[in-house]
Jmol script that loads the backbone (N, CA, C; Angstrom):
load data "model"
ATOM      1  N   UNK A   1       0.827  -1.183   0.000  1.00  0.00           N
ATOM      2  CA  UNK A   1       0.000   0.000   0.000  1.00  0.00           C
ATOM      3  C   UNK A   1       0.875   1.250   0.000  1.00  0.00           C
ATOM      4  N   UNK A   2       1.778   1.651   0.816  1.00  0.00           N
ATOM      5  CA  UNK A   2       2.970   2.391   0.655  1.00  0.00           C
ATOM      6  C   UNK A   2       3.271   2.672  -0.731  1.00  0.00           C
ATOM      7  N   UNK A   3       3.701   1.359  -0.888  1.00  0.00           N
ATOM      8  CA  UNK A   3       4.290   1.432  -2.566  1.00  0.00           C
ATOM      9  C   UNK A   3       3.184   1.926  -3.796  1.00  0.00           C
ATOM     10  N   UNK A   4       1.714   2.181  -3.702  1.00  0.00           N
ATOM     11  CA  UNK A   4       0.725   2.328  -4.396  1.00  0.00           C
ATOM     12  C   UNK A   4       0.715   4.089  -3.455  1.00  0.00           C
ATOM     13  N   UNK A   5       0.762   4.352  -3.041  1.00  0.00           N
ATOM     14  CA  UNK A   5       1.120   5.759  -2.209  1.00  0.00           C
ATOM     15  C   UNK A   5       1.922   6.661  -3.050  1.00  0.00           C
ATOM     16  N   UNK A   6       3.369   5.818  -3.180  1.00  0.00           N
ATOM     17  CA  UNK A   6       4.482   6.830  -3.355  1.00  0.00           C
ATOM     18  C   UNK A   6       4.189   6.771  -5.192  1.00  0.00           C
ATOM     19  N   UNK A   7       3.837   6.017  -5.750  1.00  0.00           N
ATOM     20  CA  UNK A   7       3.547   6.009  -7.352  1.00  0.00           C
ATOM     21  C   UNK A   7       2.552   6.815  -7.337  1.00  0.00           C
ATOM     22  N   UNK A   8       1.117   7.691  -6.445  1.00  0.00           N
ATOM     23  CA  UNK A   8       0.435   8.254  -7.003  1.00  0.00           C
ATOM     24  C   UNK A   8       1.139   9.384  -6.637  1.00  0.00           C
ATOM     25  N   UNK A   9       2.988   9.729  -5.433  1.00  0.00           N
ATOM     26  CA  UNK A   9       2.944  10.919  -5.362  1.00  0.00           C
ATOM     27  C   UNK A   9       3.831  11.464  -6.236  1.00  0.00           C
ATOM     28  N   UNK A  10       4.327   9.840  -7.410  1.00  0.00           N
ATOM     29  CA  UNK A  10       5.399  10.422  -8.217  1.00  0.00           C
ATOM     30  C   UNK A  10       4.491  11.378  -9.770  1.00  0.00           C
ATOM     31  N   UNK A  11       3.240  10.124  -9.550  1.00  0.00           N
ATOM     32  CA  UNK A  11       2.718  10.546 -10.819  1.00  0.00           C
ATOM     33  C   UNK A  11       1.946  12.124 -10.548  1.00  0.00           C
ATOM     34  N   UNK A  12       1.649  12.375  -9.513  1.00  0.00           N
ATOM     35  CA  UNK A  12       1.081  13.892  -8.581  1.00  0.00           C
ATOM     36  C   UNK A  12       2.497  14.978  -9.009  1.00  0.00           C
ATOM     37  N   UNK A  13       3.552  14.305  -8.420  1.00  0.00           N
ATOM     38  CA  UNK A  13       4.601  15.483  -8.937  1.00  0.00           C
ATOM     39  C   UNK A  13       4.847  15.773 -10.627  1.00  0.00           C
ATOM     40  N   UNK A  14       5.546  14.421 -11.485  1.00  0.00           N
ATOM     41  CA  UNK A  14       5.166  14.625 -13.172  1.00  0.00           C
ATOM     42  C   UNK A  14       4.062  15.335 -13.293  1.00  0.00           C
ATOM     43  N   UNK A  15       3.274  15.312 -13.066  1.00  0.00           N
ATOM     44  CA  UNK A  15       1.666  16.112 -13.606  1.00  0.00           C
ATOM     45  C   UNK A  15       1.804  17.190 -13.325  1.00  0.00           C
ATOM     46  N   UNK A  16       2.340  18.086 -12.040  1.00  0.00           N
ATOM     47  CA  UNK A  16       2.411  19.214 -11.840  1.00  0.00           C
ATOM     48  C   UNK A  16       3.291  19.866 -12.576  1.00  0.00           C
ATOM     49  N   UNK A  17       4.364  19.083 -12.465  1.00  0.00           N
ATOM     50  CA  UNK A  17       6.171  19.819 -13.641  1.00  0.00           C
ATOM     51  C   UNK A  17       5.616  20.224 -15.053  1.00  0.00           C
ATOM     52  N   UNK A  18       4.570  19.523 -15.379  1.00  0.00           N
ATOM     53  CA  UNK A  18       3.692  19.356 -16.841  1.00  0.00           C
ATOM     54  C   UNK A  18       2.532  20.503 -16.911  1.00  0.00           C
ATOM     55  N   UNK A  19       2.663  21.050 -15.800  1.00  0.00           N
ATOM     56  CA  UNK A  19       1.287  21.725 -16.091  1.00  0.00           C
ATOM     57  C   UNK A  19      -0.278  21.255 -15.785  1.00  0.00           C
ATOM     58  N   UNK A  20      -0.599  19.888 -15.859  1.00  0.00           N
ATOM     59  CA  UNK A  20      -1.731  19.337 -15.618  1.00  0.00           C
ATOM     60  C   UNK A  20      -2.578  19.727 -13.643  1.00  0.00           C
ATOM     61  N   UNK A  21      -2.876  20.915 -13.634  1.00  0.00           N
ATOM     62  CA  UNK A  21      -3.245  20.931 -12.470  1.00  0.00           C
ATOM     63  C   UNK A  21      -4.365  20.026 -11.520  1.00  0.00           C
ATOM     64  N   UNK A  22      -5.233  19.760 -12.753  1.00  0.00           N
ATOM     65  CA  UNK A  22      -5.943  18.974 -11.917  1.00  0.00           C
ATOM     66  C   UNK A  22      -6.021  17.368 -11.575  1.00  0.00           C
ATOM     67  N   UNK A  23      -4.847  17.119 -12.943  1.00  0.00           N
ATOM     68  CA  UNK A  23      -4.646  15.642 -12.864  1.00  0.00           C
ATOM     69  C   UNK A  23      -3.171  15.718 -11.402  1.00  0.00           C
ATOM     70  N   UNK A  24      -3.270  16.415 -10.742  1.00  0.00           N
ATOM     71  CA  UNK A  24      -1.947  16.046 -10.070  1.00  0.00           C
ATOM     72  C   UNK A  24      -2.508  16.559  -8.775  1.00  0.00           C
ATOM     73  N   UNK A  25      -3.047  17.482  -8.379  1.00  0.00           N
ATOM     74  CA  UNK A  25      -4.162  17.057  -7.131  1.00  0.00           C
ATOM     75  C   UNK A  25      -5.130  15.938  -7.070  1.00  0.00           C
ATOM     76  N   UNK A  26      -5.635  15.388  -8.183  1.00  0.00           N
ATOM     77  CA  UNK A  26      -6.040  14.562  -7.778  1.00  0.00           C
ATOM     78  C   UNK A  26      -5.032  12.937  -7.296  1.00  0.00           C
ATOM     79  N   UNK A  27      -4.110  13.177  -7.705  1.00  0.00           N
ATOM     80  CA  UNK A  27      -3.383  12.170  -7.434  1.00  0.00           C
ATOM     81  C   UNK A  27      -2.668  12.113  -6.045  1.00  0.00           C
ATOM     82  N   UNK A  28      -2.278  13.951  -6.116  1.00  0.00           N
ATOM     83  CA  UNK A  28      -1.533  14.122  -4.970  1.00  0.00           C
ATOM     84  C   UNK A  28      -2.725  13.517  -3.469  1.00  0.00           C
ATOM     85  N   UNK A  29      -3.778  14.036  -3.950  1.00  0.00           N
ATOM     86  CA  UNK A  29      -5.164  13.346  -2.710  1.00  0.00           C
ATOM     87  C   UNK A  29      -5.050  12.050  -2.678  1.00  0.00           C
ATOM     88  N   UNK A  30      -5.325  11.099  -3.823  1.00  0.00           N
ATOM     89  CA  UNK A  30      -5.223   9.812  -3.485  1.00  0.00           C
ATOM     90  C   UNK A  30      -3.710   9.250  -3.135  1.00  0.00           C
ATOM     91  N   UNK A  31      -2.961   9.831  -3.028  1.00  0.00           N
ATOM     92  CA  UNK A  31      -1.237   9.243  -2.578  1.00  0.00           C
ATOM     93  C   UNK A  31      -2.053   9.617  -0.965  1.00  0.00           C
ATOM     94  N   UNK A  32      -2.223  11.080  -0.645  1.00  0.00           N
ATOM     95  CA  UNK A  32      -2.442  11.099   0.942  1.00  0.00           C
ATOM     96  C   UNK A  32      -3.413  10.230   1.730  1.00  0.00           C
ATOM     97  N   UNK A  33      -4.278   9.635   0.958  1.00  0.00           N
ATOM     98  CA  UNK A  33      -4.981   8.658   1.252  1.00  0.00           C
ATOM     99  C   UNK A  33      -4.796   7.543   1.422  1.00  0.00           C
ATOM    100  N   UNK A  34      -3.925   7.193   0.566  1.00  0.00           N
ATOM    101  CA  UNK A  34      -3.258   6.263   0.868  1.00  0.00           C
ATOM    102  C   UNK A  34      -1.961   6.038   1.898  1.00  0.00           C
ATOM    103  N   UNK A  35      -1.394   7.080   1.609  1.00  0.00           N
ATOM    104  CA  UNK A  35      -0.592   7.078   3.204  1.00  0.00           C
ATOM    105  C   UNK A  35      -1.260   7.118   4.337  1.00  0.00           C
ATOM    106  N   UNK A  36      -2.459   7.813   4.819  1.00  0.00           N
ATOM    107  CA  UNK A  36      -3.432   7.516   5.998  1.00  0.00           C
ATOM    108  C   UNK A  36      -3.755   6.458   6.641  1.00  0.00           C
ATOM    109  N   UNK A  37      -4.399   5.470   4.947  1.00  0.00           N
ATOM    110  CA  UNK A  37      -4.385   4.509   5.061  1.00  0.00           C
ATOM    111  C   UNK A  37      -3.707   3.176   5.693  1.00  0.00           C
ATOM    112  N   UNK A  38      -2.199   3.427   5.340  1.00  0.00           N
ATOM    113  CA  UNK A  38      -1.110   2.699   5.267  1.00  0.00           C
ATOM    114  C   UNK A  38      -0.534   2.909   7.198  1.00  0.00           C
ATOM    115  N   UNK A  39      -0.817   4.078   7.351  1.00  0.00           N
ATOM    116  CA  UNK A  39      -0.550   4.265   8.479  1.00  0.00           C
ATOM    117  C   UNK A  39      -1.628   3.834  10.088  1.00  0.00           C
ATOM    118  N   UNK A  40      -2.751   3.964   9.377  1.00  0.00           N
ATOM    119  CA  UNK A  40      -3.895   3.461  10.551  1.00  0.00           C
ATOM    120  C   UNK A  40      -3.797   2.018  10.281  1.00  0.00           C
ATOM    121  N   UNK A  41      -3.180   0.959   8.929  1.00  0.00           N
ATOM    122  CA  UNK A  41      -2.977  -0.216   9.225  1.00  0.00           C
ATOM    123  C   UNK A  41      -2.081  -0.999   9.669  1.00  0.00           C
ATOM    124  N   UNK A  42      -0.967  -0.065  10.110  1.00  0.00           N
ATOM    125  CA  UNK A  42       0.463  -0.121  10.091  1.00  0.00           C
ATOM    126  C   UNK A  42      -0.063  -0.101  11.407  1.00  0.00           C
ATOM    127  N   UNK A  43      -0.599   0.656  12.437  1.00  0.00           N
ATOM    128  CA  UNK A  43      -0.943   1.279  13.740  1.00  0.00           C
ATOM    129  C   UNK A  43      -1.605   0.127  14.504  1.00  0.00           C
ATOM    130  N   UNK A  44      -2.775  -0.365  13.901  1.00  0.00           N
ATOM    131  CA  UNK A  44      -3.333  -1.092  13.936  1.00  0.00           C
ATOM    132  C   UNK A  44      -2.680  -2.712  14.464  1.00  0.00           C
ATOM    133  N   UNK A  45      -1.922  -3.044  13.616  1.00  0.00           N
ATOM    134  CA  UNK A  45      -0.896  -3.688  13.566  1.00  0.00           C
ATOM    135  C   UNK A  45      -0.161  -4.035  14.505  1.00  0.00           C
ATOM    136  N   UNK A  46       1.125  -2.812  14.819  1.00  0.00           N
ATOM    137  CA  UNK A  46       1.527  -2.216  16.117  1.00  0.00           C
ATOM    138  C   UNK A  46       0.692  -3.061  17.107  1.00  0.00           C
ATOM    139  N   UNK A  47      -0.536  -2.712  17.161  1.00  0.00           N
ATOM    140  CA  UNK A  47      -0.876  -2.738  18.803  1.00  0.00           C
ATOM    141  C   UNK A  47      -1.236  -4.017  19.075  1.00  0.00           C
ATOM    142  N   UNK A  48      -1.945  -4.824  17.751  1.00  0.00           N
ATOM    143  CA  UNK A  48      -2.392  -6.281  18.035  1.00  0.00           C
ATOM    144  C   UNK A  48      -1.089  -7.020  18.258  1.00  0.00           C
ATOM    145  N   UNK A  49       0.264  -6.834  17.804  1.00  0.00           N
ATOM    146  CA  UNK A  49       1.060  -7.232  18.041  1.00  0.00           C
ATOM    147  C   UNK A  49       1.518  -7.043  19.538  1.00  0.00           C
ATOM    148  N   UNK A  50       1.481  -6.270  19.453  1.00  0.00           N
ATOM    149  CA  UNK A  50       1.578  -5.615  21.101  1.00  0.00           C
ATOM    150  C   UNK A  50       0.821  -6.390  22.131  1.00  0.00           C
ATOM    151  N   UNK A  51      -0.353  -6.474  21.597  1.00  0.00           N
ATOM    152  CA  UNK A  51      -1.209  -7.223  22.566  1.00  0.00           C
ATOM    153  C   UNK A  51      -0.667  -8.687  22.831  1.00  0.00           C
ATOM    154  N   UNK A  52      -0.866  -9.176  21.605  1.00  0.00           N
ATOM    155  CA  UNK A  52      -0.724 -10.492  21.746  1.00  0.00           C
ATOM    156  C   UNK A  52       0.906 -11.392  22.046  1.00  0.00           C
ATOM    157  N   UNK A  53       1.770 -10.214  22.074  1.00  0.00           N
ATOM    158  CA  UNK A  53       2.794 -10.691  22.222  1.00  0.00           C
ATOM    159  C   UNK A  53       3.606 -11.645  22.127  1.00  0.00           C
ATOM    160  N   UNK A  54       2.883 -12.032  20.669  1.00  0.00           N
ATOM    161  CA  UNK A  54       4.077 -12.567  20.107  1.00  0.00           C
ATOM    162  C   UNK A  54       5.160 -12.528  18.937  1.00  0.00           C
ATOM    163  N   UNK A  55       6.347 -13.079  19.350  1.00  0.00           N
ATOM    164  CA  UNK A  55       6.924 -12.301  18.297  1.00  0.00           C
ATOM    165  C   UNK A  55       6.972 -12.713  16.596  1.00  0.00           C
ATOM    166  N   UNK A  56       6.830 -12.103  15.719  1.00  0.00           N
ATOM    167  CA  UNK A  56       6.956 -12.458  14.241  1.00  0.00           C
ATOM    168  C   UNK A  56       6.958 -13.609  13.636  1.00  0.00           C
ATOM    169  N   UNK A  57       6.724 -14.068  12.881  1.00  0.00           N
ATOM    170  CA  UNK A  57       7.827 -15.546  12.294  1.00  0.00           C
ATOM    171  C   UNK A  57       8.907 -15.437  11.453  1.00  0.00           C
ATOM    172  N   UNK A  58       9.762 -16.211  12.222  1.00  0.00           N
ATOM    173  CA  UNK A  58      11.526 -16.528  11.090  1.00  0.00           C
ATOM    174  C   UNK A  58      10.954 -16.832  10.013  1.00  0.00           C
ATOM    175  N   UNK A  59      11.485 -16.849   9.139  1.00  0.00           N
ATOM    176  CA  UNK A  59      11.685 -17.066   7.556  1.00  0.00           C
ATOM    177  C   UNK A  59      12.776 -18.407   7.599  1.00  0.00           C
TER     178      UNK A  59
END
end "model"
wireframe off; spacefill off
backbone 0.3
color backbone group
């Protein structure tokens, strides 16, 4: 999700260098949305881990 983040904030920046104002707010919005996103599941995450205390699995 991160990685679907930082591609809408590359394609948000190209669009702006270009002139396209509205194609690059809209992108620049859905990148921040997606970082929100990424972060309340990331958070989320965090804490059930937390809770449940245990740790990860080896590979």
């Amino acid at each position: 999700m991160l990685g679907w983040a930082v591609f809408f904030l590359i394609i948000a920046l190209v669009a702006a260098a270009f002139g396209f104002g509205g194609i690059a707010g809209t992108a620049a919005w859905i990148a921040q949305v997606l970082f929100v996103v990424f972060l309340v599941l990331f958070a989320i995450s965090l804490v059930v881990s937390l809770v449940r205390g245990g740790r990860p699995p080896t590979p």
